[in-house]
N, C-alpha and C positions, 0 to 999 in steps of 0.2 A: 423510369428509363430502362429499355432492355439491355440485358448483358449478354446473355446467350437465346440464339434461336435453334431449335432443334429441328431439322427436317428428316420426316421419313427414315428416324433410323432402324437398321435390322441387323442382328445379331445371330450367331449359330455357332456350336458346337460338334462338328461332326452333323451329323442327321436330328441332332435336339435343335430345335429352334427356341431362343433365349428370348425374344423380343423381337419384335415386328411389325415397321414402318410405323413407330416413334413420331410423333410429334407436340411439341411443348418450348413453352418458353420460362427463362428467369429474369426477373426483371430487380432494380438496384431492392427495393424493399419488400423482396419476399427471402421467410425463413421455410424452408420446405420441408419436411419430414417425408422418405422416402418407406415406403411398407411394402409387406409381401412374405407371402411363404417362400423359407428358405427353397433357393436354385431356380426363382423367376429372372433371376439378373441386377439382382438392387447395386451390389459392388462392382458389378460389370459394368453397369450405364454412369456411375463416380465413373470409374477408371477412363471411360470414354471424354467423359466430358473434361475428365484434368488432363486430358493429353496422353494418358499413362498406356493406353491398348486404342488400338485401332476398329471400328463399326466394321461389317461387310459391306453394307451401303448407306445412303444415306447422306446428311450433312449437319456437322458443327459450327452455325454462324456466332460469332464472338464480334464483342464491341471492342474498335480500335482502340491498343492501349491497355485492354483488359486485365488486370493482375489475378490468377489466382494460386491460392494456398490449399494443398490435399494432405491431409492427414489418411492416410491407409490403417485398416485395422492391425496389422504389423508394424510400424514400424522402423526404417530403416536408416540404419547407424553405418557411419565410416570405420574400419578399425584400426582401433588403439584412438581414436576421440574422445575426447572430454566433452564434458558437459555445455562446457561455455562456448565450445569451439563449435559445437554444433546450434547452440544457439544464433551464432553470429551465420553460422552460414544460412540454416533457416531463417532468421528472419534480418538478414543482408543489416547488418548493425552496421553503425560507420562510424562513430561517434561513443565520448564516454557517457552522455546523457541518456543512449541508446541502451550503452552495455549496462546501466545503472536500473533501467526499468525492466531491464532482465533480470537479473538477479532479484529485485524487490518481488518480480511473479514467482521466480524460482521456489523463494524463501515461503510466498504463502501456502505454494503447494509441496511444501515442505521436503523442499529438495537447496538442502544447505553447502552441500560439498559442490562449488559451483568447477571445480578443477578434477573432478572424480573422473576416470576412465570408467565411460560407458554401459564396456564389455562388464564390469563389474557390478554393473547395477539390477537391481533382479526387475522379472518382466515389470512391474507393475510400476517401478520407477522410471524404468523408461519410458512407459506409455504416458506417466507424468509430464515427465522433459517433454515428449512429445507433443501435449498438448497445451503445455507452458509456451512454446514455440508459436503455435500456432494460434494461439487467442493474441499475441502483440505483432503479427506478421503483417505487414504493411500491404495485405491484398485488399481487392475488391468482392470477393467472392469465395467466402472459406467453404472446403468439400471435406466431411469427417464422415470416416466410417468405422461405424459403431464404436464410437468415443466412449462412451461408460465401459466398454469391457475395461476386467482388471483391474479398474479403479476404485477406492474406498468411497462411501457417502458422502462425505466432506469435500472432498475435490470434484465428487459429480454436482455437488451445491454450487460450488463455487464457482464450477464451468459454466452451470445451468445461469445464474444470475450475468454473468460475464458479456453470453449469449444473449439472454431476452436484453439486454442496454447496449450492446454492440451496434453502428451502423452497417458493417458488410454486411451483406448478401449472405444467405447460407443455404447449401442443399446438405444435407445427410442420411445417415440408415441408421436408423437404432432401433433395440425393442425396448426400451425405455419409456413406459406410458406416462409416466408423472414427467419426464423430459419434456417429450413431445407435446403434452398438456399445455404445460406452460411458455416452451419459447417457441414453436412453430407455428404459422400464421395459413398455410398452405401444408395440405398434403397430397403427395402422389402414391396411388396405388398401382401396382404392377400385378398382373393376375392375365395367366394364360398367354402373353405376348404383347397382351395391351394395357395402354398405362390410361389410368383415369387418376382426374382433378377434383381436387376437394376445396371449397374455401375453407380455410378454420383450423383448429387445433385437432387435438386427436379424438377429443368429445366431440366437437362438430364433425370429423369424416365417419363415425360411426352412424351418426344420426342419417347422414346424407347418402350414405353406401345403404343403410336399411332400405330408404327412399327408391333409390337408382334396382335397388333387387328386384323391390316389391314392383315397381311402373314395369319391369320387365317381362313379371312372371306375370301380371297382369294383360300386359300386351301377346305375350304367349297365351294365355285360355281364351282372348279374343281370337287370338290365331286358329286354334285349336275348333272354337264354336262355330266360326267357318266353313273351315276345312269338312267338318259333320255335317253341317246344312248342307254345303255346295255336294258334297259326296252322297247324301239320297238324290240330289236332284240327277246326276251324273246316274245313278242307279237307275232311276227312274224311266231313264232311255233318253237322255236327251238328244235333239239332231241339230248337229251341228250346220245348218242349211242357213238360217240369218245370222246374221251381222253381230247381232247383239246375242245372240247363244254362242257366236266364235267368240267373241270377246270375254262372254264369262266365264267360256273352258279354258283361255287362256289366263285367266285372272286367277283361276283355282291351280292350273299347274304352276306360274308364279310364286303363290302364297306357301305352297304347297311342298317347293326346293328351299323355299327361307328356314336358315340353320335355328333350331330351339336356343335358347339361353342356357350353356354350360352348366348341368348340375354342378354347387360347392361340393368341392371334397374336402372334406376334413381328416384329420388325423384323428383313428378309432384306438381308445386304450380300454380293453377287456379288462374286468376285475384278474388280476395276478396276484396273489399273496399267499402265506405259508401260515398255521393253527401257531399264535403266539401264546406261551405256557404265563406262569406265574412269574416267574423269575426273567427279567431281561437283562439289561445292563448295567451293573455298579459299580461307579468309578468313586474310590478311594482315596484322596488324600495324597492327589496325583500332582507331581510339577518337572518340569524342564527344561534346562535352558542351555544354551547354544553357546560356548564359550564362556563370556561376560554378560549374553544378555538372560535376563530371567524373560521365557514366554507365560511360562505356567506355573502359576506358586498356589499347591496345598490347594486345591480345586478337588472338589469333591459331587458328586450327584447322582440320583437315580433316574434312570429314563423311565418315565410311566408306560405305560401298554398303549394310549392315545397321544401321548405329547405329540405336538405341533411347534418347534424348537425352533429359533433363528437366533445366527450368532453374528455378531457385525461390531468392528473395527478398523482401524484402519489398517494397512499393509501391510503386512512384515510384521502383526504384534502376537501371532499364532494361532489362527483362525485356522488352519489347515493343520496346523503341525497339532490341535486336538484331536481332528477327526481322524488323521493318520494314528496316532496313539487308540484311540476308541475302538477305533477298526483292526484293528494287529500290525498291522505295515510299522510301526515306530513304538518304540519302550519307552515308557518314565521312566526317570529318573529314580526318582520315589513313588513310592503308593501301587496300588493295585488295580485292575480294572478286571470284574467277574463277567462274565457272558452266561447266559442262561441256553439248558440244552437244546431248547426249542426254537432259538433265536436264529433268523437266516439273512444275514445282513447283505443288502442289495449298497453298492456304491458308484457314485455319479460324477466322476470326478474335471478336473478342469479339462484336462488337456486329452487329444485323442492320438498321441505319441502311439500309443501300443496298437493302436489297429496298421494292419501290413497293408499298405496302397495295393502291394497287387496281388491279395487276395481277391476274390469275387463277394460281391455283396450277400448272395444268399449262404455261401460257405460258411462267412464269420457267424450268420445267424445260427447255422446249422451248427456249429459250435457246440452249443447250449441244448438242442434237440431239434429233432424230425417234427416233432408235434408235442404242443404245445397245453395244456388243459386249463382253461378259462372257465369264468362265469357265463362265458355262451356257447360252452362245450371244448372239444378237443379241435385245435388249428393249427393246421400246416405250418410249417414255415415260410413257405410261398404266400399264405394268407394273412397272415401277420403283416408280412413286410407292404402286403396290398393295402392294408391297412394304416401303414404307415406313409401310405403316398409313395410305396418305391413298384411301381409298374413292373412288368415281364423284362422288357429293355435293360429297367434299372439293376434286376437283380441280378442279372446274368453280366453286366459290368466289373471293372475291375473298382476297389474301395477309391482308390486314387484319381477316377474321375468326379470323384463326387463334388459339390460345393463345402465350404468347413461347417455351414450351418446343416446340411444333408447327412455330414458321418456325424454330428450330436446329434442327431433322430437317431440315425440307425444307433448308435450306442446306449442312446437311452432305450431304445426298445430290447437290445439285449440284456440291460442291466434288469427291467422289469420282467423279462421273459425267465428268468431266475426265482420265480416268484419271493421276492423277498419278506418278511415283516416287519425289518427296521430300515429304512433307509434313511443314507445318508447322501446328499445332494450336495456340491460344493462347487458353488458359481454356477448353480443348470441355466441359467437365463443367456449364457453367453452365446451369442451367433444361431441362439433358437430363435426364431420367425415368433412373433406376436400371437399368430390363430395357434400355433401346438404352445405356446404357453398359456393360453388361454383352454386348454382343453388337458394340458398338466395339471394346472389347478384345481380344475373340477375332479379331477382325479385321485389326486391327494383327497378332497374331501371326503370321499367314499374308501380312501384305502384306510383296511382292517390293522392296522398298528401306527409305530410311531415314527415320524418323520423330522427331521435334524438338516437344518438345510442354514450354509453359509452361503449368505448372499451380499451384494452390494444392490441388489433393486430393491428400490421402496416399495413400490407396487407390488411387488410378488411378495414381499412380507408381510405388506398392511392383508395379503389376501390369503394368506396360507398359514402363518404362524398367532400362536397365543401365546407366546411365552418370547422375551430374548435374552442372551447372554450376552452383554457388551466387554469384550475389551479393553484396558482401559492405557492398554500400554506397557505396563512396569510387571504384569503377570498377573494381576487381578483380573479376575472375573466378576462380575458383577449381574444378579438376575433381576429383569423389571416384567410386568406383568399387560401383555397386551403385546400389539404387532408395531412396527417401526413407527407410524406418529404416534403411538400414544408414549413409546419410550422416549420421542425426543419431545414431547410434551411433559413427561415428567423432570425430564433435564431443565428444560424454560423453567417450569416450578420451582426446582431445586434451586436455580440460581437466583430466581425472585424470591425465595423464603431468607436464602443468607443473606442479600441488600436488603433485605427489611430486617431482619434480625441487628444488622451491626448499626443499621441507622436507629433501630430503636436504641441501643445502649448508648449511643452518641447523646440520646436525647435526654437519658436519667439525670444529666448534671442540671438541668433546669426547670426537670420535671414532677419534684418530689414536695409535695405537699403545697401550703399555702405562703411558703417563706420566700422572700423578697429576693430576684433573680439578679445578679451580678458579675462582673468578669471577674475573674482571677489576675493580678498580677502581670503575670507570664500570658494570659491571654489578651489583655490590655498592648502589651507591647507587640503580637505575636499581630493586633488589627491594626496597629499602626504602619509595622512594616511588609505587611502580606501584600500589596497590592505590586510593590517595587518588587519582593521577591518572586512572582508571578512574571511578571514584565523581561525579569534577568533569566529565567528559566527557559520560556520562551524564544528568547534573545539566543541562549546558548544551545536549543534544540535547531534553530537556522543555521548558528554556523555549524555546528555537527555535520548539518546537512551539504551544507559547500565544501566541508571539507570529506564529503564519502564522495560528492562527485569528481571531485578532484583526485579523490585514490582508487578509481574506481577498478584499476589497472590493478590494485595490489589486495591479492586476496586477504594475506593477515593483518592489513591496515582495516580494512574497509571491515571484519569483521569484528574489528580492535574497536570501532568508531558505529559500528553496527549496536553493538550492546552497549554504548556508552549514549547512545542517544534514546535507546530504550528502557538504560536506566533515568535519564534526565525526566524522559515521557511519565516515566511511572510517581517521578517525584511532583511535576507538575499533576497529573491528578489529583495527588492527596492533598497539593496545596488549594487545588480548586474545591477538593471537599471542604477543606476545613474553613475557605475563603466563604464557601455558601454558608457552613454552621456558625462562623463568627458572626457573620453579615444577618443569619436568623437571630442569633440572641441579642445580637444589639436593637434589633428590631423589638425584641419583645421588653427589651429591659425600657426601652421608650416608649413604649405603649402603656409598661404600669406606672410611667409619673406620671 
């Protein structure tokens, strides 16, 4: 069934043209993954379609009725709101059953203060709330742009699963390749003004974008072989006197005004780096913490001259507050941290607060220098920034016209234009286009030192790091060896080693030698009354349950009745363990009479 029909839309900025006569449809069961180098229009055409900005022309056909839900890559909060209070208004609650299966999302994406003022919550908890909102909102058609930003790996899992099992409808923008991989069915690409359709996931649009180039460039050197033959023959002297010689000179001026197929531009990164010495960075027996919470306790390490470093946890447990310490910007507490004198630390940080909108683009670069010395010689700053996809037009702009994913280029091109040897990268994935992370990575491979990058993308770790640091919470550091699946594959391991460890000690009572297997006593009576203690367990986990929907109004009831059904749950497990091991031994002790 369609939801939306798009006609001939066309977009501009001034004398930029953004997109141009658009058209495309969504229908009930497409999940669409929206792509494109950053300042094609990807947030532009979301904003269009949720109502939020107006097309230059065009039309928006919507099905009678239509519900939809937008998530903006910001954000936006009432002040002095609470937590719950915006829930209910996002997703129009009316009901305690309602307000009940809010809080349960709340709680998984670990936002427990459900009566918190807002303003209080730092970016990454809001982006939380916000998307806690919007996975139970009662639309037809959820619109999310770039959901993963700011958020931890856990809550991008959890979204990601939410998504691929959800009925709506979904169009979004991310650069998210393992997102995109797995829950979107359909992709659009946006490129030069026009948009093209993909069937498939983000491995199937690559396969089929290959395709769509190659028929292109193909049909261009047929063009081209043409244009050559007809052009001796035109040489040659033809006279244009019959029918069929006007028809061929007109067939060749034709063929002849047809526009070539847009060479790809890419983002070009020239070798940039600085002679790293012997000595880089040793951090000593380093900790911090912030009030009451411990971030960092007694952390200690040497950066090698090639490390390849990814750090990941979830929010708030001090993933940034190391690389601030690392980098000078923040003190330990305790311990020390040495810098080596040869060491030129390049940093990448989240946010692009410190660049001035109304500077001019080429100025901020000029910053840093006139000219530049790379691995393919000395470059302008004019050529740099060509380089970076930012045209004559662009440079000469002020910073504040730019898109948010266009000033993360240019700042990352000024942070590498510093030729560093160590960098530090903290969240680079965010609001950067897909093809310049894609051409980051190849970068990093070849760059001549050590690289230390906090991320929340899986993809960009599994491809750039060999080593992680996980956070574990409580100010532990923890290091595991390999890039993001293999550390959460040694996690699986980990916890498959201790369920078989404790199930084997479970086992020693009936497992030791040739002597004659029997109940104890106390186990005897323990199989007589387990089935009825199970039965009452259960029993009192339901009304737990009638009784939080019933408070569901009263935050210290419900959270009074919150952990008292969590303690009930945990006791019914272990009765259900020991209900399986009683139920094993009785089986066995019947099999040797």
């Amino acid at each position: 069934m369609n939801l939306i029909s798009v006609e001939n839309l066309s977009k501009a900025y001034g004398e930029k043209i953004i997109f141009d006569n658009l058209t495309f449809g969504i229908d009930d069961t497409d999940k669409i993954g929206v792509i494109g180098v950053n300042g094609t229009g990807k947030s532009t055409l979301l904003k269009i379609i949720a109502g939020e900005e107006e097309a230059d022309s065009g039309n928006v056909i919507t099905m009678n009725g239509l519900r939809v839900g937008y998530l903006p890559q910001s954000p936006v909060f009432k002040k002095g709101e609470v937590v719950m209070d915006y829930m209910i208004r996002i997703c129009k609650i009316t009901n305690a059953d309602e307000e009940s299966k809010a809080k349960t999302v709340l709680t998984k994406i670990g936002i427990n203060d459900f009566y918190a003022d807002v303003d209080t919550l730092s970016g990454g908890q809001k982006k939380r709330v916000a998307i806690g909102a919007a996975m139970i909102s009662p639309v037809d058609l959820l619109i999310l742009d770039e959901p993963t930003n700011h958020i931890d790996s856990e809550t991008i899992a959890w979204m990601e699963n939410n998504l691929k099992s959800t009925t709506k409808a979904l169009l979004m923008v991310t650069h998210d390749r393992y997102f995109l991989d797995r829950v979107v069915n359909k992709t659009f690409e946006l490129d030069k003004g026009k948009i093209y359709v993909y069937q498939g996931n983000y491995g199937e649009f690559l396969e089929q974008k290959a395709q769509r180039e190659e028929l292109a460039q193909a049909g261009e050197r047929k063009r081209q072989n043409f244009l050559r033959t007809e052009l001796e023959w035109v040489k040659r002297g033809a006279k244009a006197r019959t029918t069929k010689q006007k028809a061929r000179l007109q067939r060749f001026e034709t063929i002849s005004q047809i526009k070539a197929p847009d060479q790809k531009q890419n983002v070009e990164i020239a070798g940039l780096s600085s002679r790293l010495g012997r000595k880089t960075i040793e951090i000593n027996n380093i900790s911090k913490s912030f009030g009451d919470k411990k971030l960092i306790n007694d952390f200690s390490y040497i950066i090698l001259k090639n490390d390849r470093i990814g750090i990941v946890g979830q929010n708030g447990t001090g993933k940034t507050t190391l690389l601030k310490m690392i980098t000078g910007k923040l003190q330990p507490d305790s311990g020390t941290i040495e810098v080596g004198d040869t060491v030129k630390i390049g940093v990448f940080s989240q946010g692009t607060e410190h660049m001035d909108d109304n500077m001019r683009v080429i100025d901020y670069v000029k910053e840093v220098g006139e000219y530049i010395s790379t691995t393919d010689g000395k470059l302008s700053a004019t050529k740099l920034l060509e380089r970076f996809l930012f045209n004559g037009d662009m440079q000469y702009s002020p910073i504040g016209k730019l898109s948010g994913g266009e000033k993360r280029r240019l700042y990352l091109l000024r942070v590498l234009m510093s030729a560093p040897n160590i960098l530090f990268l903290d969240e680079p994935t965010n609001d950067l286009d897909i093809e310049t992370l894609a051409i980051l990575e190849d970068y990093l491979d070849g760059f001549a030192g050590a690289v230390v990058i906090v991320s929340h993308d899986r993809y960009f770790l599994d491809r750039c790091v060999d080593r992680i640091f996980a956070f574990d919470g409580s100010g532990n550091i923890k290091q595991y060896e390999g890039g993001y699946s293999d550390y959460k594959a040694t996690l699986e391991e980990s916890k498959k080693a201790v369920a078989s460890e404790s199930k084997a000690k479970e086992s020693k009572t009936w497992n030791k030698g040739e002597r004659k297997l029997k109940m104890s006593f106390n186990e005897k009576r323990e199989f007589e009354t387990i089935d009825d203690d199970i039965a009452k367990l259960e029993q009192a986990i339901v009304d737990t349950e009638e009784q939080m929907e019933k408070s569901a109004s009263q935050y210290s009831k419900l959270q009074e009745l919150s952990q008292q059904k969590e303690d009930l749950e945990n006791q019914l497990s272990e009765k259900m363990d020991r209900w399986m091991y009683l139920n094993e031994l009785a089986e066995k002790i019947e099999n040797q009479e």
